[in-house]
C-alpha positions in Angstrom: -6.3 -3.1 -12.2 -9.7 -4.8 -10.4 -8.0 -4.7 -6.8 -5.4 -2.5 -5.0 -4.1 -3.0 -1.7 -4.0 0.0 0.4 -1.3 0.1 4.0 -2.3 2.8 6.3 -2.3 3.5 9.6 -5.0 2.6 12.0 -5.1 6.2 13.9 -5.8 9.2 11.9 -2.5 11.1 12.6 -2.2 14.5 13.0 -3.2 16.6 10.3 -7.0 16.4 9.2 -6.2 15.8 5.6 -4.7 12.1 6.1 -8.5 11.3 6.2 -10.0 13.4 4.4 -7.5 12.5 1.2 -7.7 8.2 2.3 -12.2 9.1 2.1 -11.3 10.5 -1.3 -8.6 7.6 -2.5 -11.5 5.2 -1.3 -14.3 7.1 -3.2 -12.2 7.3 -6.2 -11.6 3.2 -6.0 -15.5 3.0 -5.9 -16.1 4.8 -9.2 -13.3 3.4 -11.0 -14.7 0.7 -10.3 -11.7 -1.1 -8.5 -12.1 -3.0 -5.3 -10.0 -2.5 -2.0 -8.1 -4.9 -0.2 -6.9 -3.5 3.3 -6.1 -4.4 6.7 -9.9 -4.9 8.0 -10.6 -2.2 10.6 -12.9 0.9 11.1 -10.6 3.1 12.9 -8.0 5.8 11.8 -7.0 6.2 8.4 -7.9 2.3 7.6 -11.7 3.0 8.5 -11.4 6.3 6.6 -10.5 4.4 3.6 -13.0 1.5 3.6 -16.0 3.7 4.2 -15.0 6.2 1.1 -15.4 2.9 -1.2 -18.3 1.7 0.9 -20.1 4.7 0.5 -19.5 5.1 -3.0 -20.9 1.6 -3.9 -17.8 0.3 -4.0 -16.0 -3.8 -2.3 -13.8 -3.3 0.1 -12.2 -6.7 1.4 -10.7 -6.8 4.9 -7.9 -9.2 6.0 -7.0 -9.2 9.2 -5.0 -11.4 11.8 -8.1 -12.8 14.4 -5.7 -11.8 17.3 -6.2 -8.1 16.4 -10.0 -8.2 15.9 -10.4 -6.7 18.9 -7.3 -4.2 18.7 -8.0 -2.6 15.5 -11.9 -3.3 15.6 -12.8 -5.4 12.3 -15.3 -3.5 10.0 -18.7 -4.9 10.0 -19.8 -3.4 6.8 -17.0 -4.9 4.5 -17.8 -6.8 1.7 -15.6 -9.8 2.9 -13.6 -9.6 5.8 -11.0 -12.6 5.6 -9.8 -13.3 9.0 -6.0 -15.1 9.3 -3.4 -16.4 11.8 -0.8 -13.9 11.8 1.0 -10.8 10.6 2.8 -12.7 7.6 -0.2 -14.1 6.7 -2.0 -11.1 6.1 0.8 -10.1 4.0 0.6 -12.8 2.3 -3.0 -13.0 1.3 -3.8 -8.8 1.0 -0.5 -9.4 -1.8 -2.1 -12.7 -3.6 -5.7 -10.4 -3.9 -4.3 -7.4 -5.5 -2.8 -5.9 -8.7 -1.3 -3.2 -7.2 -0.6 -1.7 -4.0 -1.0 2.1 -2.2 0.3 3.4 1.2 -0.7 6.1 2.6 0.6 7.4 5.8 1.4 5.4 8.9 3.4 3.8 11.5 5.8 1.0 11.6 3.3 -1.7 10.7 2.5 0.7 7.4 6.2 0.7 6.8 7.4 -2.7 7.3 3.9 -4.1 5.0 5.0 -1.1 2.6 8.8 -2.4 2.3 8.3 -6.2 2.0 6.3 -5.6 -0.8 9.2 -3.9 -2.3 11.4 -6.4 -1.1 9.2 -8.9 -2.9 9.2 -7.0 -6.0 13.0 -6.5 -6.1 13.5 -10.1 -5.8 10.6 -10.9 -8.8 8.6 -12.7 -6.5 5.6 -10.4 -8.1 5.5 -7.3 -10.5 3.2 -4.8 -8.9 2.9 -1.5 -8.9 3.9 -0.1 -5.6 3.0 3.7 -4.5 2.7 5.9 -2.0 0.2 8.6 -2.2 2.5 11.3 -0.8 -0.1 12.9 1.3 1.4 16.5 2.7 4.6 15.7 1.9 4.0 12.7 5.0 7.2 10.9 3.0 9.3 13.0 1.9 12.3 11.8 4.3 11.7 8.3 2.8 11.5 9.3 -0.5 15.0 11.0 0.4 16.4 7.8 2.8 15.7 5.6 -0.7 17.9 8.2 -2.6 20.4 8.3 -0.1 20.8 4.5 -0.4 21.2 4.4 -4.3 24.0 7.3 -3.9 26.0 4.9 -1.3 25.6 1.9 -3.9 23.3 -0.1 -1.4 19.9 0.2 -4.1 20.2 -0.1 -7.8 18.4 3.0 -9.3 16.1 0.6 -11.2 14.5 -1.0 -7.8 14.2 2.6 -6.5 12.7 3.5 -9.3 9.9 0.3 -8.3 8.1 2.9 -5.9 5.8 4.8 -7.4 5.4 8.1 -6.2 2.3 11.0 -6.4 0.9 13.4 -4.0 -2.4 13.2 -6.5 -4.5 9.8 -6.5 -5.6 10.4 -10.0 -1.7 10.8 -11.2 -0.8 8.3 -8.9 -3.1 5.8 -10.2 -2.2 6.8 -14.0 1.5 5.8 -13.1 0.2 2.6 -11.4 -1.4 1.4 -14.6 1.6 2.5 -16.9 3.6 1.0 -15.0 6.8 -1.5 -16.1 9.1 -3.4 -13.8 12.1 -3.3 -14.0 14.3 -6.0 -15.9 17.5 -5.6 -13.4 17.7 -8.7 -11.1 18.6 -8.1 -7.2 21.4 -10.9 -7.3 25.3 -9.6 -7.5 27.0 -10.6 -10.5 30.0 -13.0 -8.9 31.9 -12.0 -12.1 31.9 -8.3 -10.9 33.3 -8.9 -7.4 
């Protein structure tokens, strides 16, 4: 993997160790030598993140919608910071620059980025490795809501099975480079109606 996309929020959240473990995720990028992608700004967990890799000699690459360059604040000491037209496009470019992607904890914007790339994936628009770095347990009703909806036949185990899954970067990143999609297609089988 030369590039990972990483979602996270752009406040630090309650609990000091969301930053402290998005510095380390950063710093660990840097030395394994693989660049970031991310959403562009220098606050909350999102600035915590590019600084670890910036720090650490590392790339970080920002992209970032030009209508939020004064919401989120755009890093100034990025490597590259691509600015776009809108939300989708980000979406679109931070997926077509990486090999892989990470969230850490955040909002709704963390979530919905976090879920079209596994809506992508199911659909074999791409074959990424998708992961959450399971920070404090930060996901654990999520982990348990994507369960839920293979047990009520609304997810085939094999797509759940898509998100990766680590509370350690080092394991997480292991998993991430071992990993295999899955050959099961998202479209119903008209024969099996």
């Amino acid at each position: 993997m030369k590039r990972i996309t990483v979602f996270c929020g752009s406040s630090f959240g309650t609990e000091a160790i969301y930053a402290e473990q998005a510095t380390l995720l950063g710093e660990t990028l840097a030395k394994e030598n693989i660049e970031l992608v991310y959403g562009g700004a220098n606050v909350g967990l999102m600035g915590a993140l590019a600084d670890g890799v910036l720090n650490n000699g590392g790339k970080a690459i920002g992209v970032l919608p030009d209508f939020l360059r004064s919401k989120e604040i755009a890093h100034l000491g990025l490597t590259e910071l691509i600015l776009v037209e809108s939300m989708h496009e980000r979406k679109t470019k931070m997926n077509d620059l990486c090999d892989g992607v990470i969230a850490l904890p955040g909002g709704f914007g963390t979530l919905e980025e976090l879920f079209e790339m596994l809506t992508w994936a199911q659909l074999g628009l791409h074959k990424k490795p998708i992961a959450i770095l399971n920070i404090n347990g930060f996901y654990n009703s999520l982990i348990e809501l994507t369960e839920t909806m293979v047990e009520k036949g609304l997810l085939k185990e094999a797509n759940q099975k898509m998100l990766l899954v680590s509370d350690d970067i080092d394991d997480l990143l292991k998993q991430m480079r071992n990993y295999t999609p899955p050959t099961v297609g998202k479209w119903i089988d008209k024969e099996k109606l």
